[in-house]
Structures are given as structure tokens and as C-alpha cells.
C-alpha positions in Angstrom: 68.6 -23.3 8.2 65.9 -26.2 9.1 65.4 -27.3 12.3 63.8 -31.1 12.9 60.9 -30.1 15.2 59.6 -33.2 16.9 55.8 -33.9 18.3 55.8 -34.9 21.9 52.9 -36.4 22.6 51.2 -35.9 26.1 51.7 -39.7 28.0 48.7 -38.7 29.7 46.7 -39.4 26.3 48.3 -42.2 25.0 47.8 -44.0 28.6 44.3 -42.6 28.5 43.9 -44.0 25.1 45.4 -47.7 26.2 43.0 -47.3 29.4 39.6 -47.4 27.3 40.7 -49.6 24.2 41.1 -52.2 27.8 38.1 -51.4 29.2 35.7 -51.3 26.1 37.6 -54.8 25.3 36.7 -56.1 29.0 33.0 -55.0 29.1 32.0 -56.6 25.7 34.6 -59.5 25.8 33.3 -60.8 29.1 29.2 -59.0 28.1 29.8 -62.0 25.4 31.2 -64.9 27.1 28.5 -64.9 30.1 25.6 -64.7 26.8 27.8 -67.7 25.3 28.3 -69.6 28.4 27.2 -69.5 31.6 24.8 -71.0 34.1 22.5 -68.4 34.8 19.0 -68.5 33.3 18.7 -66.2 29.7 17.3 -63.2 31.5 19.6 -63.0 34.2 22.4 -63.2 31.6 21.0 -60.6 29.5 20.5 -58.1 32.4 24.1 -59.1 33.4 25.5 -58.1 30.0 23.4 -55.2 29.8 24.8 -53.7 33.1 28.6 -55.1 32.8 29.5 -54.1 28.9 27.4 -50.9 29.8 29.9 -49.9 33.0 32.9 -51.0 31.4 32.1 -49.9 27.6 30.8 -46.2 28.9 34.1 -45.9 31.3 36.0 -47.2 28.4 34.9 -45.0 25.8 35.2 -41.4 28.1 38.9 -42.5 28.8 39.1 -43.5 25.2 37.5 -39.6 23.8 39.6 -37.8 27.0 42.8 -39.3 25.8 42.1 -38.9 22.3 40.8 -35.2 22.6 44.2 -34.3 24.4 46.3 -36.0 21.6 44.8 -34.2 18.9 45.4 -30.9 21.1 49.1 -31.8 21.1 49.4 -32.8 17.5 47.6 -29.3 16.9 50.0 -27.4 18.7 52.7 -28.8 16.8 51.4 -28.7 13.3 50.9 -25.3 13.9 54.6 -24.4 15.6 55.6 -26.3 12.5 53.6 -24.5 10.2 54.9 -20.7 11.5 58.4 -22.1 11.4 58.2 -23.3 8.1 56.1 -20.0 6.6 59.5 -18.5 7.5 58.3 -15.2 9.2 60.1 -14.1 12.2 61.3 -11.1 14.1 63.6 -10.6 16.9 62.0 -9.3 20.0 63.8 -8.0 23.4 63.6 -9.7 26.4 61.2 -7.9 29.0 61.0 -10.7 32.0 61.7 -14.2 32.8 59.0 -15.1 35.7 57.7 -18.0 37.7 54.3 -18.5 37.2 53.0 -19.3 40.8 49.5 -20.5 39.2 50.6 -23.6 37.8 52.7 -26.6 39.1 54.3 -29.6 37.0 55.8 -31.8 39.1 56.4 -29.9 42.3 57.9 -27.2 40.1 56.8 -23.5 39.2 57.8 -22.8 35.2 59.4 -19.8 33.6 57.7 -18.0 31.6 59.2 -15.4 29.0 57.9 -12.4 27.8 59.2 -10.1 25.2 58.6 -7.2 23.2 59.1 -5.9 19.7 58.0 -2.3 18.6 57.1 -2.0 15.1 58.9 1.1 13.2 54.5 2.0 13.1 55.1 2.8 16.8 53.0 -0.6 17.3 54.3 -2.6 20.5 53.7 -6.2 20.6 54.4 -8.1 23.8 54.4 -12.1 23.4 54.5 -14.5 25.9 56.2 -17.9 25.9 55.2 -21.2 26.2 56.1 -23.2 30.0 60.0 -23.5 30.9 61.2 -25.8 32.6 64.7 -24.0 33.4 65.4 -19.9 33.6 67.2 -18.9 30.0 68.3 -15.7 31.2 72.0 -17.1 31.2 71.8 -19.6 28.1 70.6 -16.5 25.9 71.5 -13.1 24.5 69.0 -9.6 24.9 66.6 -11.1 22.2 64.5 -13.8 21.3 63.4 -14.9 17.9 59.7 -15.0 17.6 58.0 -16.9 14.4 54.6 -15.3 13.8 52.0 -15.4 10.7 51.5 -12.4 9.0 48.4 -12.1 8.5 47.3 -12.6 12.3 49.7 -11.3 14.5 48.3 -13.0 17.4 49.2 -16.7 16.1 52.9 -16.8 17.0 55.3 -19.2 18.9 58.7 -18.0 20.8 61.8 -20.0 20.4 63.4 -19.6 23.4 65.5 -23.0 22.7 66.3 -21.5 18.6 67.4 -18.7 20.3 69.6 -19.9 23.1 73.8 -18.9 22.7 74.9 -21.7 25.0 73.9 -25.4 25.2 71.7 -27.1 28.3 73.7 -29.4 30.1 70.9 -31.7 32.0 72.3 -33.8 34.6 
């Protein structure tokens, strides 16, 4: 069975993004109207273009290579989710924890974290962590979680907590 996977991209970025294509448009837009028109003498212009499309243009291009760099990032992390779903590979792994991590806050709120275990009939144990939660699972889901993985590096894997979840979120 398929599942439609969809990218959600960081509004951080995209804002980011908007940000500097604005101010790279201000600093050269206005850099080029004071050259075309204006009433100061040629040098004074110049030194005024110089200094404006340079302030603007430089803040306008970091936002635009911030935003862009964490775009990319999320695309990433989605093409490869997608990728390890898609390869097909997956094992069921008991639940060990459902936590609050206390080092990180999205708005005003700890996230769950899961953490799970599968022992390989080699004796192996593998313990894999999941991505942030915004809501404990413990009562939506069964013993086990279904972790996607590539074979040939254990270590690139993704846990679907929401694939493997028995009853439905209700968000009010």
C-alpha cells in the first residue's frame, strides 16, 4: 500500500526567501533611479549608490542564501523519507520510551520524542530515535512501530510513528 507523502516546507525559508528577493530589488531599484535622476552632483550619486544597493543588496542576498539553504534542507529530508519508503524496506521495532525533550522548544511546547528497538535474530540491537512530536502516541498506537531503513546503511532510517498509529488524531 502507497502512502502520498507530502513536503512541508519550513515558512521560515520561504519568508526568508521573499525577504531578500525585496531587498536586493530595493537596493538596486532605488541604486538606479538616484544614477538616473536626481539632484546631487555625479559623485555624490555614485557614492550614494555604492553605499545604498551595497546595504540593501548584501542584507538581501544573506536572507536570500539563509532562506534558500533551509529549503533545500527540508526538500532533502523529504526526498530521502520518500526515498526509504519507496525502497520498501522496513521492520517493526518495540516501543522503548515516549519522552519530552526539555532541550528544545517550538512554540512554548516541549516535543515527544520516540525511541524504539529491534534486535536482529544476529543478537544485534538497534535503537532508533524519532523525529519531533507534537502530541504523545502512546494511546493512538500498538507495542511497535514500523521503521523504514536502507539496507545497505543501517543508520539512514526514518520512524513512522503516524503509519503506525491504530487510532486516528482528532485535532481540535
Amino acid at each position: 500500500m502507497k502512502r502520498k507523502i507530502t513536503i512541508s516546507i519550513s515558512w521560515v525559508g520561504v519568508m526568508l526567501l521573499c525577504m531578500g528577493i525585496i531587498f536586493g530589488g530595493i537596493g538596486v531599484g532605488v541604486g538606479m533611479a538616484v544614477n538616473l535622476s536626481s539632484d546631487m552632483t555625479p559623485e555624490d550619486a555614485h557614492v550614494f549608490t555604492i553605499v545604498f544597493t551595497g546595504m540593501f543588496g548584501l542584507f538581501g542576498v544573506v536572507m536570500l542564501t539563509v532562506g534558500a539553504i533551509i529549503l533545500a534542507r527540508a526538500v532533502r529530508a523529504v526526498r530521502r523519507r520518500n526515498a526509504l519508503i519507496e525502497a520498501g524496506n522496513y521492520i517493526w521495532a518495540d516501543i522503548i520510551d515516549v519522552s519530552l525533550n526539555r532541550n528544545i522548544q517550538i512554540n512554548d511546547r516541549y516535543p515527544y520524542i520516540l525511541r524504539c528497538q529491534y534486535r536482529h535474530i544476529d543478537g544485534n540491537n538497534y535503537v532508533f530515535k524519532s523525529g519531533y512530536l507534537r502530541y504523545n502516541p502512546c494511546n493512538l498506537m500498538g507495542e511497535r512501530v514500523k521503521v523504514w531503513f536502507d539496507r545497505d546503511n543501517i543508520k539512514k532510517y526514518y520512524v513512522d510513528v503516524e503509519g503506525s498509529l491504530t487510532n486516528d488524531i482528532i485535532e481540535i
